[in-house]
Biopython code that builds the backbone (N, CA, C, O; Angstrom):
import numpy as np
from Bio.PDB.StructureBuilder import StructureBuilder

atoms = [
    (1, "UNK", "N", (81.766, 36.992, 114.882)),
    (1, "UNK", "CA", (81.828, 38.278, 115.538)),
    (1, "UNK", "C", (83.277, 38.721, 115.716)),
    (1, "UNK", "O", (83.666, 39.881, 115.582)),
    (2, "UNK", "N", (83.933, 37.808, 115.992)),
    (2, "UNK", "CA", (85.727, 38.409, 115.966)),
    (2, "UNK", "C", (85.848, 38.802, 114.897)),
    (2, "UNK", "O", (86.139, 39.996, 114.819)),
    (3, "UNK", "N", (85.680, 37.968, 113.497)),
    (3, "UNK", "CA", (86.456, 38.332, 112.537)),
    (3, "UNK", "C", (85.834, 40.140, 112.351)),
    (3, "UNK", "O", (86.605, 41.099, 112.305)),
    (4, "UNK", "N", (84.884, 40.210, 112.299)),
    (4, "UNK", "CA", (83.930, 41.777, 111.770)),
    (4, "UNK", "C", (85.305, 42.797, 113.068)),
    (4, "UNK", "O", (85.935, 43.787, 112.698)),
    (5, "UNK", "N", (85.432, 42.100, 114.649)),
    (5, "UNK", "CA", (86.133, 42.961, 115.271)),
    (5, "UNK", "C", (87.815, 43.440, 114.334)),
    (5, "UNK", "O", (88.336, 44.550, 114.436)),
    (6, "UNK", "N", (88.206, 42.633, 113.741)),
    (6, "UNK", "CA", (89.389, 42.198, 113.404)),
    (6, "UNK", "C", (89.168, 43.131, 112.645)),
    (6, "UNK", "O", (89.585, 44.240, 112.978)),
    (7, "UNK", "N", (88.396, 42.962, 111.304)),
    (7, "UNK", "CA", (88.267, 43.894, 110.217)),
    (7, "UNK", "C", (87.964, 45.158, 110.642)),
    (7, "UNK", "O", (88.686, 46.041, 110.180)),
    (8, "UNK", "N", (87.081, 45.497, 111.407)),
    (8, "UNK", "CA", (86.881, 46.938, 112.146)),
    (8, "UNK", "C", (88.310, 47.757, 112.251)),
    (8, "UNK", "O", (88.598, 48.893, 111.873)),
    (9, "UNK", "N", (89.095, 46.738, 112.911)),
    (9, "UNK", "CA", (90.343, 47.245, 113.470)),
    (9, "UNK", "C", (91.474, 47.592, 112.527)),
    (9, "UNK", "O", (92.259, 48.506, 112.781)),
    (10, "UNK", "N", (91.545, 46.857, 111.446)),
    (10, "UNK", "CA", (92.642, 46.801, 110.398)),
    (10, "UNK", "C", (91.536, 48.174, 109.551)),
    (10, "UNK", "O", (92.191, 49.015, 108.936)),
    (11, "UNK", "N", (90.103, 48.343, 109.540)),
    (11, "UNK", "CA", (90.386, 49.487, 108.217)),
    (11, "UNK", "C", (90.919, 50.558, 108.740)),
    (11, "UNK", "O", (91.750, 51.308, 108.228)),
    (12, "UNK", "N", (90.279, 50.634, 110.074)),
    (12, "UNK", "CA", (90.865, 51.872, 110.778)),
    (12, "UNK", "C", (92.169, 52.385, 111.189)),
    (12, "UNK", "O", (92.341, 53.570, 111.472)),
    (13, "UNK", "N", (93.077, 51.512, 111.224)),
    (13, "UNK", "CA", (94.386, 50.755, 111.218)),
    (13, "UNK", "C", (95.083, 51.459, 110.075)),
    (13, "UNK", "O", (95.932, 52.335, 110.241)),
    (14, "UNK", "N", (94.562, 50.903, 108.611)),
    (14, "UNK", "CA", (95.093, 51.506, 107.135)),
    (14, "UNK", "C", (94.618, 52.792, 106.614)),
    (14, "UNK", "O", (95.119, 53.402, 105.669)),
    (15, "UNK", "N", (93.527, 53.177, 107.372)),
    (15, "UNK", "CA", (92.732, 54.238, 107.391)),
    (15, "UNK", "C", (94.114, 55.299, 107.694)),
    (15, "UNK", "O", (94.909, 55.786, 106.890)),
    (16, "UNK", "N", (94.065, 55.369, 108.540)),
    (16, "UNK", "CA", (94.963, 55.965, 110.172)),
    (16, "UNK", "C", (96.364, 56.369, 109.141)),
    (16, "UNK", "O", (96.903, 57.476, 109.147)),
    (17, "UNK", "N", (96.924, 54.826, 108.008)),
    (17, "UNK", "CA", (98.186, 54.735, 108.341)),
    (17, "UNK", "C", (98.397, 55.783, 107.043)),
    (17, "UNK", "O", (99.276, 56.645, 107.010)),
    (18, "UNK", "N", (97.224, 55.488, 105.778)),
    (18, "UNK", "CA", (97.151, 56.104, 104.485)),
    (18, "UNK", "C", (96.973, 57.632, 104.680)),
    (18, "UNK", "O", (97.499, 58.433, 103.907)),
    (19, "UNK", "N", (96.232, 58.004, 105.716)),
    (19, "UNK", "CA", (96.061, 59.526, 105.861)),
    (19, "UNK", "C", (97.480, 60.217, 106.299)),
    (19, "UNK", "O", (98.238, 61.120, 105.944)),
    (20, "UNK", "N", (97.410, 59.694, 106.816)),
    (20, "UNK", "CA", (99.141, 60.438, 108.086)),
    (20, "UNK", "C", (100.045, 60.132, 107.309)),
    (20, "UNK", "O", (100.996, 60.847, 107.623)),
    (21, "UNK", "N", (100.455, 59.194, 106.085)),
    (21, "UNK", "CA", (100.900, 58.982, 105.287)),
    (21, "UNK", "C", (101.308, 59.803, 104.342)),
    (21, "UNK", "O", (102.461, 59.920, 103.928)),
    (22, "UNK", "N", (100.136, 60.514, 103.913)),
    (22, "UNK", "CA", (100.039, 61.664, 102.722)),
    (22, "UNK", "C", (99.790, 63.113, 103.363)),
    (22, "UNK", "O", (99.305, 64.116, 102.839)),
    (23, "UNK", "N", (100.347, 62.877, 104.850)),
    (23, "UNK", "CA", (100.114, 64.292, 105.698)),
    (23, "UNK", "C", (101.932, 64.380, 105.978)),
    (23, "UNK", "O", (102.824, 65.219, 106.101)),
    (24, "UNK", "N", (101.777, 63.278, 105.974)),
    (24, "UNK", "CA", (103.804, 63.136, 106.289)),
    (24, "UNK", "C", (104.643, 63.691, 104.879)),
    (24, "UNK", "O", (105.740, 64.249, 104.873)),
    (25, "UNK", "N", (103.717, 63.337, 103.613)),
    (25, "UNK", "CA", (104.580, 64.062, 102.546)),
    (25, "UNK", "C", (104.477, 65.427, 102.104)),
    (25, "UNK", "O", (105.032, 66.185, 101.309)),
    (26, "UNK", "N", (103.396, 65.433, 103.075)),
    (26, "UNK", "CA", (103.106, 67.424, 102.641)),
    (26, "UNK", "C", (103.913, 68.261, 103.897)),
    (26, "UNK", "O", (104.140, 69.468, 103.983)),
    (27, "UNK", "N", (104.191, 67.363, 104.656)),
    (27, "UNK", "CA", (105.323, 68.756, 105.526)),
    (27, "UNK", "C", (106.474, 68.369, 105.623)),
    (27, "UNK", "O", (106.933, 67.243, 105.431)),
    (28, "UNK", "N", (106.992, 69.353, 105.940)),
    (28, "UNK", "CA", (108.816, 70.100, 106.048)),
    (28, "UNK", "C", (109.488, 69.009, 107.147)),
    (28, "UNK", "O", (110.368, 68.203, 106.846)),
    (29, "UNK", "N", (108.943, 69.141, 108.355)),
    (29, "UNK", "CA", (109.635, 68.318, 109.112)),
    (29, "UNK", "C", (108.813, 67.713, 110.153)),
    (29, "UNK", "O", (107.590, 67.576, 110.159)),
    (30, "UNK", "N", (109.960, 67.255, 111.327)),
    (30, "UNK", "CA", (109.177, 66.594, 112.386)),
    (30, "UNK", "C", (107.352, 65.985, 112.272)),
    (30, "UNK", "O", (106.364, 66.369, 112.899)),
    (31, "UNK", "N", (107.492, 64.947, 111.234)),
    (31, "UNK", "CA", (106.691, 63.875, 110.866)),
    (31, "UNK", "C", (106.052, 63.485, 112.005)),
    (31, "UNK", "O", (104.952, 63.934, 112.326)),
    (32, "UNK", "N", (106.505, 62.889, 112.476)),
    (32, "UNK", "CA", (105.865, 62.409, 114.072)),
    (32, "UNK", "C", (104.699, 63.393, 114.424)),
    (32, "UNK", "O", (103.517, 63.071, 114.306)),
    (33, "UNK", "N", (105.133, 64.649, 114.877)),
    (33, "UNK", "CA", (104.238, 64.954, 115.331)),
    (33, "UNK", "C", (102.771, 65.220, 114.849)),
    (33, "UNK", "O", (101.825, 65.381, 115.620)),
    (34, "UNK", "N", (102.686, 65.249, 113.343)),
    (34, "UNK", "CA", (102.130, 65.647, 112.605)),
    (34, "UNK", "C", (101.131, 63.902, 112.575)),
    (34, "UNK", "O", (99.907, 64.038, 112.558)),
    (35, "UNK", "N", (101.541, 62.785, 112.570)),
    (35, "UNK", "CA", (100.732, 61.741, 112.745)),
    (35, "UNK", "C", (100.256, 61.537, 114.091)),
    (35, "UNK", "O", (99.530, 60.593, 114.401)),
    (36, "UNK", "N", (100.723, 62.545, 115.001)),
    (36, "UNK", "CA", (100.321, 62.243, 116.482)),
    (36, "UNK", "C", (99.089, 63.214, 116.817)),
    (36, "UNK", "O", (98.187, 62.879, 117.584)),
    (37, "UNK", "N", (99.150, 64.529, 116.124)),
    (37, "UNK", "CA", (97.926, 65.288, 115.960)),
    (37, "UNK", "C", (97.013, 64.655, 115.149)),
    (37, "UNK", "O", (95.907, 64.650, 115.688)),
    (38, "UNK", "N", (97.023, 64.201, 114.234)),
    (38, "UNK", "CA", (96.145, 63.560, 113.524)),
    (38, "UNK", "C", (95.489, 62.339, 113.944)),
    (38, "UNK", "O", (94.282, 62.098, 113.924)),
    (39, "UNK", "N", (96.580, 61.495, 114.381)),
    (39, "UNK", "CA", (95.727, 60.315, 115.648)),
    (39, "UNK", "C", (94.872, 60.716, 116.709)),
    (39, "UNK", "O", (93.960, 60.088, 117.247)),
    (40, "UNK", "N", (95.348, 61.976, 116.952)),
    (40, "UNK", "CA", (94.855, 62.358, 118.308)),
    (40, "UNK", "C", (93.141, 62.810, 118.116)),
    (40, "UNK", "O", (92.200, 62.451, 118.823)),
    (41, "UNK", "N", (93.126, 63.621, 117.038)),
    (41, "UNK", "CA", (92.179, 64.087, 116.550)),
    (41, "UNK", "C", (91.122, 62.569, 115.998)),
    (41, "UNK", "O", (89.916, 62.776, 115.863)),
    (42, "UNK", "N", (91.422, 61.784, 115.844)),
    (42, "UNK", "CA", (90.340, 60.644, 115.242)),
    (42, "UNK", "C", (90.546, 59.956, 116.998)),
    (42, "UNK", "O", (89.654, 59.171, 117.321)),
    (43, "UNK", "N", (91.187, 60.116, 117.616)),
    (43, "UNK", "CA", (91.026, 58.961, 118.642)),
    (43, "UNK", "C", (89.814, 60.488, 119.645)),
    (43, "UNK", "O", (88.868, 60.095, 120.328)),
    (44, "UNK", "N", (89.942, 61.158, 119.592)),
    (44, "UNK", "CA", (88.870, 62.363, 120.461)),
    (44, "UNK", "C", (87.622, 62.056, 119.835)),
    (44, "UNK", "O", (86.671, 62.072, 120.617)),
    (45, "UNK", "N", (87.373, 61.797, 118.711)),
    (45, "UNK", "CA", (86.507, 61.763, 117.802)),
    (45, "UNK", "C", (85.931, 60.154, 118.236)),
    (45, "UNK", "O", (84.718, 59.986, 118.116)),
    (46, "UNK", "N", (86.570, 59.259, 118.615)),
    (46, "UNK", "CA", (86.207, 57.749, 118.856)),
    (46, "UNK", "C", (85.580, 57.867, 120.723)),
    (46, "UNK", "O", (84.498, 57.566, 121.228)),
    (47, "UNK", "N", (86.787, 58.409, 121.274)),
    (47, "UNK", "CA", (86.413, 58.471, 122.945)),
    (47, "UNK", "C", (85.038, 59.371, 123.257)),
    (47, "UNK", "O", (84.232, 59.176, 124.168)),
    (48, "UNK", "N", (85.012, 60.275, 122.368)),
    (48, "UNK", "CA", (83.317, 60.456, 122.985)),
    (48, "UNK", "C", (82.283, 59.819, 123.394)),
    (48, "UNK", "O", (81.740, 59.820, 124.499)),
    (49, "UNK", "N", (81.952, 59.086, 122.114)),
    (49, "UNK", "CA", (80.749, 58.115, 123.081)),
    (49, "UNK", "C", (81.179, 56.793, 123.503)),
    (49, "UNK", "O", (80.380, 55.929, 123.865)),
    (50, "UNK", "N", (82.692, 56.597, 123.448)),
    (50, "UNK", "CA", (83.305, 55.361, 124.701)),
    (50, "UNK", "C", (82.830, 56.465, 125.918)),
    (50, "UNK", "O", (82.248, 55.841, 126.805)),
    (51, "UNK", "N", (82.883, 57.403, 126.108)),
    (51, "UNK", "CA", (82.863, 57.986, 127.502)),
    (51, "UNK", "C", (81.336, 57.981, 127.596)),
    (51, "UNK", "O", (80.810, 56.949, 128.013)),
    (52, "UNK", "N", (80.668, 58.882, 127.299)),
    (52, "UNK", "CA", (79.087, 59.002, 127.372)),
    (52, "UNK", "C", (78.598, 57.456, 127.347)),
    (52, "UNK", "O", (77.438, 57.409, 127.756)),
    (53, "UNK", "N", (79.140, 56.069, 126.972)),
    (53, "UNK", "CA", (78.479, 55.059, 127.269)),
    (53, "UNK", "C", (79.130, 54.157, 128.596)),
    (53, "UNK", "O", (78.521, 53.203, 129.080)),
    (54, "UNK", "N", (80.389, 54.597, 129.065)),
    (54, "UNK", "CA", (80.636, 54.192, 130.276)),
    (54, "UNK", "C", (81.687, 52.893, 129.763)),
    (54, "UNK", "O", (82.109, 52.053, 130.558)),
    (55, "UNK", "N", (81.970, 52.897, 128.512)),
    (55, "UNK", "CA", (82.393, 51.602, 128.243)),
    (55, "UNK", "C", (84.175, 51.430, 128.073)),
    (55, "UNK", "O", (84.626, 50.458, 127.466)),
    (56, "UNK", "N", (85.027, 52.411, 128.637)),
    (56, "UNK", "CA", (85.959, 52.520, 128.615)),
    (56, "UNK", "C", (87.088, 51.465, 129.761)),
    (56, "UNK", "O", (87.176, 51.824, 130.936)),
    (57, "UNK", "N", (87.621, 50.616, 129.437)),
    (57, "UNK", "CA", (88.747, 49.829, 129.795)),
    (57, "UNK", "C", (90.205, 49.466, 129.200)),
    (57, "UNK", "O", (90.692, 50.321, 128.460)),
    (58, "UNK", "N", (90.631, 48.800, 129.335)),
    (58, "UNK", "CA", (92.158, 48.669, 128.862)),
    (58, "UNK", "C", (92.254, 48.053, 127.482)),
    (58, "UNK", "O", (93.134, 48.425, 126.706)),
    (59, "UNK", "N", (91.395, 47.144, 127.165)),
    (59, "UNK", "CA", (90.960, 46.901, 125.714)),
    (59, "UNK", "C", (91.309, 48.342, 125.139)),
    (59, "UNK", "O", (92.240, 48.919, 124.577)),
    (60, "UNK", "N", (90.051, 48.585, 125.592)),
    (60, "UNK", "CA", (89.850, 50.168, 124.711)),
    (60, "UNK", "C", (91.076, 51.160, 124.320)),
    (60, "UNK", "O", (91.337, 51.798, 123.300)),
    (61, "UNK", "N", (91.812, 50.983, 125.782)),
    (61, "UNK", "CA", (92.821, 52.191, 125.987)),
    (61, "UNK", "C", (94.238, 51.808, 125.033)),
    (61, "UNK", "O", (94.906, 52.736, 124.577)),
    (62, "UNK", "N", (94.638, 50.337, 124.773)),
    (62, "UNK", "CA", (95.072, 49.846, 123.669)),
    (62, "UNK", "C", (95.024, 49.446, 122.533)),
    (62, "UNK", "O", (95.927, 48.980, 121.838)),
    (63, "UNK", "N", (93.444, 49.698, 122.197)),
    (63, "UNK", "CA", (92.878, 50.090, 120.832)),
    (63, "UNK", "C", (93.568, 51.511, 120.133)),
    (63, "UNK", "O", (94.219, 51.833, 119.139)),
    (64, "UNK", "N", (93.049, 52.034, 121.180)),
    (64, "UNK", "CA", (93.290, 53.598, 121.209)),
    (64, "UNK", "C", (94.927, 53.903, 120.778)),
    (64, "UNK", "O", (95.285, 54.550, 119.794)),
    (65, "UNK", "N", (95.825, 53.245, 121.806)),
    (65, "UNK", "CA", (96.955, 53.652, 121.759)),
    (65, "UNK", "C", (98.113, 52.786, 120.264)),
    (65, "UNK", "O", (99.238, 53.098, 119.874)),
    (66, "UNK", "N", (97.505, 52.068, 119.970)),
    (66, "UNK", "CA", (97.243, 50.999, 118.363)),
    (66, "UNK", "C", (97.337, 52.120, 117.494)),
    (66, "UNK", "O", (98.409, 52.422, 116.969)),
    (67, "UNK", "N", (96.180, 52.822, 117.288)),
    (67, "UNK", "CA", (95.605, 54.089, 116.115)),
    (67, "UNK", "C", (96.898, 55.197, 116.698)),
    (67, "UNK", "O", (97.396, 55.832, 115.768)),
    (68, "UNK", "N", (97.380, 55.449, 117.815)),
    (68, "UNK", "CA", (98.251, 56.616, 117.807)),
    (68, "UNK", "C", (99.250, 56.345, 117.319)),
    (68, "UNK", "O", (99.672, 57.006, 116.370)),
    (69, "UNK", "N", (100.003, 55.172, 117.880)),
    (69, "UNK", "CA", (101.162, 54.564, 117.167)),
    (69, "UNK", "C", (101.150, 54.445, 115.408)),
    (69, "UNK", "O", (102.217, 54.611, 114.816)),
    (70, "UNK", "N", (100.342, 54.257, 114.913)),
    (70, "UNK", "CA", (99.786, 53.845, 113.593)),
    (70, "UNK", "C", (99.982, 54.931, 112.591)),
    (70, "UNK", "O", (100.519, 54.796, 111.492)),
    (71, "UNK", "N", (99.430, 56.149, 113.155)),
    (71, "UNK", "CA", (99.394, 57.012, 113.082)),
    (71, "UNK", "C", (100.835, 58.155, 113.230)),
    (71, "UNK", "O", (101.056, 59.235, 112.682)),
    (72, "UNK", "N", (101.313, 57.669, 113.824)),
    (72, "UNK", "CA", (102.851, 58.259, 114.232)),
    (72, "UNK", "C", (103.984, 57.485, 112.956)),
    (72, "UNK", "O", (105.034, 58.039, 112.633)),
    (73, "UNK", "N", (103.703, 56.665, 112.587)),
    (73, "UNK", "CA", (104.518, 55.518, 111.734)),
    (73, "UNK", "C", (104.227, 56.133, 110.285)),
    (73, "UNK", "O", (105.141, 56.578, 109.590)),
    (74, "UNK", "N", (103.046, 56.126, 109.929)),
    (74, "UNK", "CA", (102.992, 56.183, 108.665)),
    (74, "UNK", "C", (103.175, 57.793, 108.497)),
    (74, "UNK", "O", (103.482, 58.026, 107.328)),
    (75, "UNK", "N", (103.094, 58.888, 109.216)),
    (75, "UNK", "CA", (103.660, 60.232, 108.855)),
    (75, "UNK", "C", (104.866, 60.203, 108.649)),
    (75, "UNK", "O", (105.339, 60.832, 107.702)),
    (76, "UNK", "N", (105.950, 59.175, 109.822)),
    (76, "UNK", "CA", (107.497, 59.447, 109.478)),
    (76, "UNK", "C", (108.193, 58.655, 108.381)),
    (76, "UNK", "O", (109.325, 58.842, 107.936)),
    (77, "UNK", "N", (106.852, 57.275, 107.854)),
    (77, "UNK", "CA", (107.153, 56.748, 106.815)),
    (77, "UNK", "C", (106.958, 58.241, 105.547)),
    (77, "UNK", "O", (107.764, 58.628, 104.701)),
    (78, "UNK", "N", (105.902, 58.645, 105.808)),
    (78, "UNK", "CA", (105.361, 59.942, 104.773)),
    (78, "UNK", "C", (106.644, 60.655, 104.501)),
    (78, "UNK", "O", (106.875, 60.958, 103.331)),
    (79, "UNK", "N", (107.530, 60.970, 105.452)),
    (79, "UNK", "CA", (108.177, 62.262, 105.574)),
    (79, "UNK", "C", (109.297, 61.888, 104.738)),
    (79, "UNK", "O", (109.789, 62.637, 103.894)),
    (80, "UNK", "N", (109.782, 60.437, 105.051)),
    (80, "UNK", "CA", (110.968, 59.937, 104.551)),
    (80, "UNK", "C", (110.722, 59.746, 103.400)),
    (80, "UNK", "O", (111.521, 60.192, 102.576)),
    (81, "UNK", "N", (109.769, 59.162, 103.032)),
    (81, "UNK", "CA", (109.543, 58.959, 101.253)),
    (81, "UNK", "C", (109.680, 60.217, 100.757)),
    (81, "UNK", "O", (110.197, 60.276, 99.641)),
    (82, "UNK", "N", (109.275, 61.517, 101.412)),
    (82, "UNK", "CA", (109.454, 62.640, 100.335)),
    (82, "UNK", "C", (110.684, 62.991, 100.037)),
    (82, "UNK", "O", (111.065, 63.437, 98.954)),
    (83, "UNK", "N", (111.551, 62.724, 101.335)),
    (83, "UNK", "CA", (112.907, 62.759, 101.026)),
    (83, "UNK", "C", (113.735, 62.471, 99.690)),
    (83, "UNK", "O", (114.423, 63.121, 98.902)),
    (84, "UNK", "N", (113.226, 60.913, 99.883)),
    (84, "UNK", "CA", (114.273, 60.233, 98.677)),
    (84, "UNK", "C", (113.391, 60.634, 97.314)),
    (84, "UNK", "O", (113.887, 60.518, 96.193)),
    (85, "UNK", "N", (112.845, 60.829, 97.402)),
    (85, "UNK", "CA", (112.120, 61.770, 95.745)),
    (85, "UNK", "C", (112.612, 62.580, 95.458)),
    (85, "UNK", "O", (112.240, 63.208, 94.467)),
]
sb = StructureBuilder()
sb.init_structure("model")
sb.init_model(0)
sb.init_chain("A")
sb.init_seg("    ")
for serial, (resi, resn, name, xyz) in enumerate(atoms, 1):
    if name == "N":
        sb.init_residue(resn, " ", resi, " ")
    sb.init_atom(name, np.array(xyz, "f"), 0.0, 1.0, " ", f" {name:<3s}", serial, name[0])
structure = sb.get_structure()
């Protein structure tokens, strides 16, 4: 049962990092923010039914804050690679 948690966590993880990734090379500037809307938007999309099931704790809230960070990284990785091209 860990390992399935583990794997859960890493696709969503590379998921997170590959999207914001190829969102970081399609804009002009300030990368960051652009992986922080986009985290934000899949983590709203996850907290719904954490909320409607009552199951929200600090686990969770550093799951959560995992995918934003994740998400923030691979846009300013995005942004910089377009650079040096």
């Amino acid at each position: 049962m860990k390992t399935f948690s583990i794997l859960k966590l890493l696709v969503i993880l590379i998921s997170t990092f590959i999207t914001s990734f190829f969102l970081g090379t399609k804009t002009k500037n300030k990368g960051y923010l652009e992986g922080i809307k986009q985290s934000l938007i899949l983590i709203v999309i996850f907290l719904i039914p954490t909320i409607i099931t009552s199951n929200f704790n600090l686990k969770v809230f550093i799951y959560y804050l995992i995918i934003l960070i994740t998400g923030s990284l691979g846009s300013m990785i995005g942004i910089n690679r377009k650079k040096k091209d």
